[in-house]
N, C-alpha and C positions, 0 to 999 in steps of 0.2 A: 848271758843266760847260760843254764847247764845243758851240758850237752842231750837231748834227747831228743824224741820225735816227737811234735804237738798238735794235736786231734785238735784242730781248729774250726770251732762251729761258727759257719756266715749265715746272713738274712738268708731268709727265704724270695721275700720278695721286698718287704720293707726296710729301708738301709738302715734307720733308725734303732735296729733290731738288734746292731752289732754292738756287741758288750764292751767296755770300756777294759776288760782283761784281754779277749781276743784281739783288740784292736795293739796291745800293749806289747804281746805277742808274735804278731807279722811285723811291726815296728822293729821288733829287736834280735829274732833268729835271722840267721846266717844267709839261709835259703829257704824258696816258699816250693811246696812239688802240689802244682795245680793240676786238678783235672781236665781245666781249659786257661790257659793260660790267658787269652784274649778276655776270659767273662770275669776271669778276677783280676787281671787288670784293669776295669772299669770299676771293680769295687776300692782297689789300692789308691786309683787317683781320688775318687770320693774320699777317701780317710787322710788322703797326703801324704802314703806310704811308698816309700821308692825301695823297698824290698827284692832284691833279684828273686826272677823267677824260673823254674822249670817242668818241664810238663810229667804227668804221672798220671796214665789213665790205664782204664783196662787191656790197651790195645800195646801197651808201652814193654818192651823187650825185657829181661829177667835182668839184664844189667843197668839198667837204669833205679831197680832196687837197690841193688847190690852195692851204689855207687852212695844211693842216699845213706845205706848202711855203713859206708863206708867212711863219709864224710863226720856223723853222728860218732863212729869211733875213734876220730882224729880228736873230737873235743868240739863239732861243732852244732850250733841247734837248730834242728830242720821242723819247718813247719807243713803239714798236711792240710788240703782244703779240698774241697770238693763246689760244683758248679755252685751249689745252695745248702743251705741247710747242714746237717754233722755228717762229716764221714764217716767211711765204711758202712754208713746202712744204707744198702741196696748199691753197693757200687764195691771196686775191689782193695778198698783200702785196708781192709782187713788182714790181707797179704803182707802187702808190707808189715802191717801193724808182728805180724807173727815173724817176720824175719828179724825185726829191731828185738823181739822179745827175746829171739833163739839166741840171739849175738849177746844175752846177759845187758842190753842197754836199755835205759829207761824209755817209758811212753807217757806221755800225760794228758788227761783229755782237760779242755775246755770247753766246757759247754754252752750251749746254745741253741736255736731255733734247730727241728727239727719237725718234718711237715706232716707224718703221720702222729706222732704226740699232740703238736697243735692241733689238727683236723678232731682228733679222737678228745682231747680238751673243749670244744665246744660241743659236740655230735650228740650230747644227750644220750648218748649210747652208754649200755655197762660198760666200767672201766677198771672193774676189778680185778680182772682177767680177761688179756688181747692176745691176741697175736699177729702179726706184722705178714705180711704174705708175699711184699715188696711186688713187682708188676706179676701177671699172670699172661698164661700165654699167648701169642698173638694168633694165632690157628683157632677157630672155631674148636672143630671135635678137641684137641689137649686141653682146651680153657673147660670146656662143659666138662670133660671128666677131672678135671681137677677142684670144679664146682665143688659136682656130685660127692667126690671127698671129704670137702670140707664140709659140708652140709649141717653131719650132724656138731660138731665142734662145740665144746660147752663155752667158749671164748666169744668174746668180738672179734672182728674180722676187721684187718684194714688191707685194701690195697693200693697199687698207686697206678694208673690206668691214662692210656693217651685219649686225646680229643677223641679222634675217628672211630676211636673203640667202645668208645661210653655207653652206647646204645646197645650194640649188642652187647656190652656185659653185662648190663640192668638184665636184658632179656633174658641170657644164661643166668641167672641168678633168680629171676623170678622161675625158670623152668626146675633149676637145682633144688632152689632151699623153698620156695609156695611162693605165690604172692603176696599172704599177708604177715610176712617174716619184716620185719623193724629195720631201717635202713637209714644212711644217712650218704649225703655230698657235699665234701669241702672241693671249693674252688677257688683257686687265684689269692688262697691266703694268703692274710696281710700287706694284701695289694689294691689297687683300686676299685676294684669289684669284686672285692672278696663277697663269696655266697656258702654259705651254711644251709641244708636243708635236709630236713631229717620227714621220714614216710613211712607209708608202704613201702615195698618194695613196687606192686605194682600202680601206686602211686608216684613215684618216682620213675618209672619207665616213660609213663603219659607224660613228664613234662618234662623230659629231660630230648625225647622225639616231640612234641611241641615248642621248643624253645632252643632256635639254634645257638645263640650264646649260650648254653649251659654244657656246649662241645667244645669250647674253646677253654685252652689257659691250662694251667695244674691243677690235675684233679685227686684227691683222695676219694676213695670210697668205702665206707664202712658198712656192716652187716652184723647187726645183733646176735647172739648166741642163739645156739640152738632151744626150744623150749625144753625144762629139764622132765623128765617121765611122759612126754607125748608120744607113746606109744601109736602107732595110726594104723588105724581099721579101714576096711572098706565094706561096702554093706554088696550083698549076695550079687548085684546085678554089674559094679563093675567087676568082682573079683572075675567071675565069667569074660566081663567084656575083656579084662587088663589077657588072660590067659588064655583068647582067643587070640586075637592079635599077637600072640607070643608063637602061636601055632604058624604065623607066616609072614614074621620077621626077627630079626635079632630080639633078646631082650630087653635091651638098653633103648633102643628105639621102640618098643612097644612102652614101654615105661615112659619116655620123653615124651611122645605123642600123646600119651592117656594124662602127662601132668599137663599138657596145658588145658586139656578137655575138663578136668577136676579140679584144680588148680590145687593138689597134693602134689608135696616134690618128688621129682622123677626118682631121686636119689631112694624115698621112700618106698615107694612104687616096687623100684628095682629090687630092693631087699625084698617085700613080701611076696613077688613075683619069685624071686630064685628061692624062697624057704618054704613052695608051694610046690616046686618040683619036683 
């Protein structure tokens, strides 16, 4: 093979999934730099591929780049993986990917599954314009004010979100964006239980806290765009209420509080709240 670095896209969850190039690929470079070395040698023996391996994760010292980069300038062809799905999105292969670039040596992708395209491929959701948010933060207040940010976003929204957290992000999401903002959950794509299920927002809160399997497995979660010219009023009696409540606590928390009483997002709230000051 020529020497380069190869953006090797694996299954998500379905092994069937692995393209007859990728597979072609691990088969025939030099050396494979897995994210977990143990979760892609359970895919290598599935394919019959006895490919030496080494590890390359975000935790992995500057010279275990340097070494890949190293190897690639001798003439030999290094393959990139990640646990699932394409790398460098949401993980740090894009580092390397820029070190192989700086060195003047080739990159090539091979494509394949990749879990927010998939997800956002069935979700029913606009797909004209996304944008990828990769996980958000695990701390309550950082997650809600990075909500509130995205709020108004003329895009889809994907993120990619752990079990434990699924509940409260529905929650922060109906408090951010309203509850009747368009939503969807991929789960466990391409795998035995894969679920698709597109809502409200606050429709999706109710079953997602009704229904403890829908906290298990890989979750995506997507969020319709913002509506485009909904401008949002409030009629005389909350503006008073939103800007009493403003009078003896934070803004931000009078805004949060009044969104779930109104079910206007906080995020809005906030804005007309501080342009009232």
């Amino acid at each position: 093979m020529e020497p380069a670095l190869y953006i090797v896209a694996t299954p998500i969850g379905n092994l069937g999934d692995m393209s007859t190039r990728a597979r072609s690929v691990l088969a025939g470079v030099s050396v494979i730099a897995a994210e977990d070395t143990r979760r892609t040698g359970q895919l290598l023996n599935h394919e019959g591929i006895d490919t030496p391996m080494m590890a390359y994760h975000e935790h992995s010292p500057s010279s275990v780049a340097a070494s890949i980069v190293e190897r690639i300038a001798a003439g030999e062809a290094v393959a990139l993986v990640s646990d699932a799905g394409t790398p460098t999105i949401s993980d740090p292969g894009y580092r390397l990917v820029r070190d192989v670039q700086d060195r003047g040596l080739a990159v090539v992708p091979i494509p394949g599954p990749c879990a927010a395209i998939v997800a956002l491929s069935a979700a029913g959701l606009p797909s004209d314009r996304f944008a990828f948010e990769g996980f958000l933060p695990s701390k309550t207040q950082a997650r809600q004010r990075r909500l509130e940010a995205l709020a108004s976003a003329p895009a889809t929204l994907i993120f990619y979100e752990a079990p434990h957290r699924l509940v409260a992000c529905i929650e922060d999401l109906v408090q951010a964006m309203g509850p009747e903002r368009e939503a969807a959950i991929g789960r466990e794509l391409t795998k035995r239980f894969e679920t698709v299920r597109r809502g409200r927002l606050d429709e999706l809160a109710a079953w997602v806290s009704a229904d403890a399997d829908q906290t298990r497995g890989e979750l995506v979660v997507m969020v319709a765009p913002a509506p485009s010219g909904s401008a949002v009023t409030l009629d005389t009696e909350l503006v008073t209420l939103l800007r009493g409540m403003a009078e003896h606590m934070p803004p931000r928390r009078a805004a949060k509080l009044l969104a779930a009483y109104s079910g206007i997002a906080s995020r809005d709230l906030y804005e007309l709240l501080s342009g009232s000051q």
